[in-house]
VMD Tcl script that draws the C-alpha trace (Angstrom):
set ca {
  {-20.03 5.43 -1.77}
  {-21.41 6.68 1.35}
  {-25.04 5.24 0.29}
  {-23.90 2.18 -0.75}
  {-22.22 1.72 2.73}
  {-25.40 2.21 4.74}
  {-27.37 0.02 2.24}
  {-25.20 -2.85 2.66}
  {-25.38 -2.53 6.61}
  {-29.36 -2.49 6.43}
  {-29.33 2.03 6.77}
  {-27.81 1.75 9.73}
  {-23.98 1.88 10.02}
  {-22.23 -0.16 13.00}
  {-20.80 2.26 15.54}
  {-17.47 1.04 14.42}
  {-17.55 3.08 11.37}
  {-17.15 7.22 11.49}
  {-18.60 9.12 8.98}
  {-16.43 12.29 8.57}
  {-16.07 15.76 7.12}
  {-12.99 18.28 7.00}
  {-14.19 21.73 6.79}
  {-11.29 23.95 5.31}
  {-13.45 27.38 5.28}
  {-13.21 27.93 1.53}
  {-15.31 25.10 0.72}
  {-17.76 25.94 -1.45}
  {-21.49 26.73 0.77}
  {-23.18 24.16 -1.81}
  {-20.14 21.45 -0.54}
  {-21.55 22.44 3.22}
  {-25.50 22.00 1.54}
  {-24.47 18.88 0.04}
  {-22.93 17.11 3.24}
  {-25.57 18.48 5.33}
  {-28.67 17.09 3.28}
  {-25.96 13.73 2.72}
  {-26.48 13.46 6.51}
  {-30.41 14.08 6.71}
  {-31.98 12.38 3.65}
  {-30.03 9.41 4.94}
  {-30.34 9.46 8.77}
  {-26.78 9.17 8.84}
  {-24.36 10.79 11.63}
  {-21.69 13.10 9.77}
  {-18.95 14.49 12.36}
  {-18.03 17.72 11.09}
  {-13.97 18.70 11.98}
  {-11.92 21.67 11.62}
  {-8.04 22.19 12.21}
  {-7.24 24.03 15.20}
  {-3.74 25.48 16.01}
  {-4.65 24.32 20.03}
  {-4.29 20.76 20.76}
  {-6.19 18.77 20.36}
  {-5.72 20.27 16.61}
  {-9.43 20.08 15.87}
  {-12.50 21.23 16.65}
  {-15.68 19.37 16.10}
  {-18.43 21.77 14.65}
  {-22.23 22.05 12.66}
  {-23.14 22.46 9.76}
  {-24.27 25.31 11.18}
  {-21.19 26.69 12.78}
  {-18.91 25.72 10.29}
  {-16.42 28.49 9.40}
  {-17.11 29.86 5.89}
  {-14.16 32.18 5.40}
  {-11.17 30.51 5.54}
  {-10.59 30.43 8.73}
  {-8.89 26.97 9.85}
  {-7.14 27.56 6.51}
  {-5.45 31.11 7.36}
  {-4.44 29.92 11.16}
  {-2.58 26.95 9.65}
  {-1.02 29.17 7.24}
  {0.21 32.01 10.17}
  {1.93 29.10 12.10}
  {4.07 28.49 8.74}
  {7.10 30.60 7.69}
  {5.79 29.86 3.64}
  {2.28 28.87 2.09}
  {1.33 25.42 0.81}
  {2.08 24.89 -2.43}
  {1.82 21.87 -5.00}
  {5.55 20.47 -3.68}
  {5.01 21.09 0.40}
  {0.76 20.39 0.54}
  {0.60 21.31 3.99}
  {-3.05 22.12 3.66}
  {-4.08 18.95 2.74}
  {-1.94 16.84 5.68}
  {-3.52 19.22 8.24}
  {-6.64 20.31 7.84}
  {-7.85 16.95 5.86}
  {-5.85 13.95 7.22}
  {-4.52 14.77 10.73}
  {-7.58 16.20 11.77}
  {-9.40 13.54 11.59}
  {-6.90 11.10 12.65}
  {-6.61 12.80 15.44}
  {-10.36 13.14 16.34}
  {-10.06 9.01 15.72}
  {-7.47 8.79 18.40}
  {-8.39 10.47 20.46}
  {-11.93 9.02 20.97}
  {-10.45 5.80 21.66}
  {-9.94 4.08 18.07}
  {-6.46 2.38 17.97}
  {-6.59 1.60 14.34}
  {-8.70 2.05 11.45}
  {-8.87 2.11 7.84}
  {-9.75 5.41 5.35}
  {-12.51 4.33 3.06}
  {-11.95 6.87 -0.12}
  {-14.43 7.56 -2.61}
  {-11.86 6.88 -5.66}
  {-13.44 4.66 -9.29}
  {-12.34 2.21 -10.98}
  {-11.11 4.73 -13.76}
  {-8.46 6.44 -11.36}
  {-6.28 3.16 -11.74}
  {-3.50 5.60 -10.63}
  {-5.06 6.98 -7.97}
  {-5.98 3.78 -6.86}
  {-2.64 2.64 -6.78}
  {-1.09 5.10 -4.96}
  {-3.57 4.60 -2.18}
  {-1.53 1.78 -1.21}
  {1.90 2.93 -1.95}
  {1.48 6.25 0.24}
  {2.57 6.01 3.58}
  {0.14 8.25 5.32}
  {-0.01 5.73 8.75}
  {-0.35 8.82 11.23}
  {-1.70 7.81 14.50}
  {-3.52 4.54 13.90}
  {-4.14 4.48 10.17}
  {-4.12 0.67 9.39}
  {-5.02 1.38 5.82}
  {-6.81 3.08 3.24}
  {-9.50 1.22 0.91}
  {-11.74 2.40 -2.06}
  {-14.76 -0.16 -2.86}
  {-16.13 1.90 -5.64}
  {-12.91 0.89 -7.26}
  {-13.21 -2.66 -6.11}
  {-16.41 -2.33 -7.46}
  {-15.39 -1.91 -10.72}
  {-17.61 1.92 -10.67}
  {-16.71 4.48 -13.31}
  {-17.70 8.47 -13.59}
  {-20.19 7.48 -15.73}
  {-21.75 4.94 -13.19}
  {-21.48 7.60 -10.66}
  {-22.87 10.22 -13.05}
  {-26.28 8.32 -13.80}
  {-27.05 7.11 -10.05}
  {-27.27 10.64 -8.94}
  {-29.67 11.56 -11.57}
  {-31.72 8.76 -9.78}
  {-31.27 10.56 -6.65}
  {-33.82 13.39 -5.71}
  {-30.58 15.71 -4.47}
  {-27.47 16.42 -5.61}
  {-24.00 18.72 -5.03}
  {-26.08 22.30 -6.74}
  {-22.53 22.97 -8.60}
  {-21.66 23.14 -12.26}
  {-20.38 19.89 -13.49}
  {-18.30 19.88 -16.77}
  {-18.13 16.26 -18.62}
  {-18.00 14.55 -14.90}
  {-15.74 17.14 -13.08}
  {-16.82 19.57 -10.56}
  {-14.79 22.72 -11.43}
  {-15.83 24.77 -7.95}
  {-15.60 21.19 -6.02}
  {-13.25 21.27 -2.91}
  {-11.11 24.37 -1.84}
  {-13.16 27.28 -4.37}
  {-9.38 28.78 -5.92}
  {-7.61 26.04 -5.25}
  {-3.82 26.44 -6.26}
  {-3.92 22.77 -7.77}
  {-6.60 23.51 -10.37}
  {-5.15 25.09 -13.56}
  {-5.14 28.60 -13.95}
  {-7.86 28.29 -16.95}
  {-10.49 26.80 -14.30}
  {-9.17 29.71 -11.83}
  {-9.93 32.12 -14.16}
  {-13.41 30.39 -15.38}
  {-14.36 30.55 -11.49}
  {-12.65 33.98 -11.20}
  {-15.50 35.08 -14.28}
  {-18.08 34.17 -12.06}
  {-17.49 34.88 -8.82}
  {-14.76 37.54 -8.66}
  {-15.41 37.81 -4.56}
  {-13.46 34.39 -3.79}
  {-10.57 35.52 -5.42}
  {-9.90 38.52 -2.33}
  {-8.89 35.82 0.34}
  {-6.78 34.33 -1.49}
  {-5.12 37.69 -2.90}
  {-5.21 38.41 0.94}
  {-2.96 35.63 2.13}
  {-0.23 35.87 -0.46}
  {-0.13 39.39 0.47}
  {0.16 38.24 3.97}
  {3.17 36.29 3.15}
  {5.13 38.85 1.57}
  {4.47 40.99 4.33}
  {6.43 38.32 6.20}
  {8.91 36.87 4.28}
  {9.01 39.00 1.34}
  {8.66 39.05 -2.66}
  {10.01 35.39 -2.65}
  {8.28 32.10 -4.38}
  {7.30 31.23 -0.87}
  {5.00 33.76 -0.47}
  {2.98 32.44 -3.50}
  {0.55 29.39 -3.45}
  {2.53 29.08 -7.07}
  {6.01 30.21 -8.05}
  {4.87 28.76 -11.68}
  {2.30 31.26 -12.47}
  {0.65 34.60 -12.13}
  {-0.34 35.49 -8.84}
  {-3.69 35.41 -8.06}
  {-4.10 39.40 -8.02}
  {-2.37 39.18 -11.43}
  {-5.27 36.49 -12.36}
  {-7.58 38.55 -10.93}
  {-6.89 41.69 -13.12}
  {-6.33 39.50 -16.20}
  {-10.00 38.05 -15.98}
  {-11.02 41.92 -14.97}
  {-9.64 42.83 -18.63}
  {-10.88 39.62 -20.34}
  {-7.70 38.13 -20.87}
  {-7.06 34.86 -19.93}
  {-4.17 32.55 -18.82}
  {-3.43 28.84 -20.04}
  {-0.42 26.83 -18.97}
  {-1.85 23.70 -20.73}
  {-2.69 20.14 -18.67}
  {0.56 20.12 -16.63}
  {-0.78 23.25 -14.69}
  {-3.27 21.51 -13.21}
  {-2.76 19.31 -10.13}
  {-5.76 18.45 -8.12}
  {-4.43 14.77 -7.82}
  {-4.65 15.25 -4.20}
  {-6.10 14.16 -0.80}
  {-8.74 16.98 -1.01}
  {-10.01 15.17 -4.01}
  {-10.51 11.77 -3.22}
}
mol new
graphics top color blue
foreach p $ca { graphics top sphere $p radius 0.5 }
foreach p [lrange $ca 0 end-1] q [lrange $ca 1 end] { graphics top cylinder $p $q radius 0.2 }
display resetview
């Protein structure tokens, strides 16, 4: 989408138009690769933001200085009395959306609209884009061309092997399993696990911060990303012993923000 943009303005975007990147901390270090080359193959400006607890609420950093630990992820979470989970997606409203609205604001943009990378085969998705009312601090809209354009995965899927770079994760039948947060709560535990298999390390921070939380508020549901499953230690040890978990389709809900 991004490409397409600066074709269609000659490679050069107006300065009207903000390119923009959300760094969590537990994005994936090919996701930081991928944005960075994004940025220099195509001469293109990329503003990367993080969440900060201080106003103004974000920080603009490198790709270079980008946190890589989950750090503007674990200070949202130790202003909060419970951890995100897939009914209350704090995550997503802070360190995606209202960081960058508020870099918009506050460098003088009064309105704007979100240009979102969604297809033409996320009719859903699509939909919701315009029922959602997400009009923080200037947001005049949200639009998604490659929709309008009538592109599909599979359009998607053969431009990049045109390209001579692409995001250096495993991609399984047009889905990007490690793509966005790495343990996400919203994939299903059967991807957790699968990711888990391979890289046992990124499960610790998140086993961290639900320990965390029941150090403050106890063995409730709140101090789990998910009340509706094993906890990620438990997921941990299960992939340890070569057992596995599957809750079927409905335990997976990356229909998010984070994913568009």
């Amino acid at each position: 989408m991004l490409k397409h943009i600066l074709d269609a303005h000659g490679g050069t975007l107006p300065d009207d138009i903000i390119v923009s990147f959300q760094n969590t901390g537990k994005e994936m270090p090919e996701t930081l690769d991928f944005v960075r080359d994004c940025g220099e193959r195509w001469g293109v400006e990329i503003v990367w933001l993080e969440w900060q607890r201080d106003a103004p609420k974000w920080r603009q950093v490198t790709y270079e200085t980008a946190s890589r630990n989950g750090e503007p992820f674990a200070e949202l979470m130790a202003t909060r009395p419970y951890l995100p989970n897939p009914v209350a997606r704090f995550c997503t409203a802070e360190l995606k959306i209202r960081a960058m609205q508020g870099y918009m604001g506050d460098h003088g943009f009064k309105g704007w609209v979100n240009v979102v990378g969604l297809r033409a085969d996320e009719p859903h998705r699509v939909a919701r884009l315009k029922t959602t009312n997400e009009n923080r601090r200037g947001m005049d809209g949200r639009e998604s061309p490659l929709a309008h354009a009538g592109v599909t995965k599979r359009d998607v899927a053969r431009w990049w092997t045109e390209q001579n770079f692409d995001l250096a994760l495993p991609n399984v039948n047009g889905t990007t399993p490690m793509g966005n947060c790495d343990l996400c709560y919203l994939k299903g535990a059967s991807t957790i696990s699968g990711i888990i298999a391979m890289r046992p390390e990124l499960a610790r921070w998140w086993i961290d911060q639900e320990a965390l939380a029941r150090g403050k508020i106890g063995v409730a549901r709140a101090a789990f990303f998910r009340s509706d499953r094993p906890s990620y230690a438990q997921m941990l040890d299960a992939v340890e012993r070569q057992e596995a978990f599957d809750f079927g389709d409905a335990d997976a809900l990356g229909d998010c923000y984070c994913t568009d």
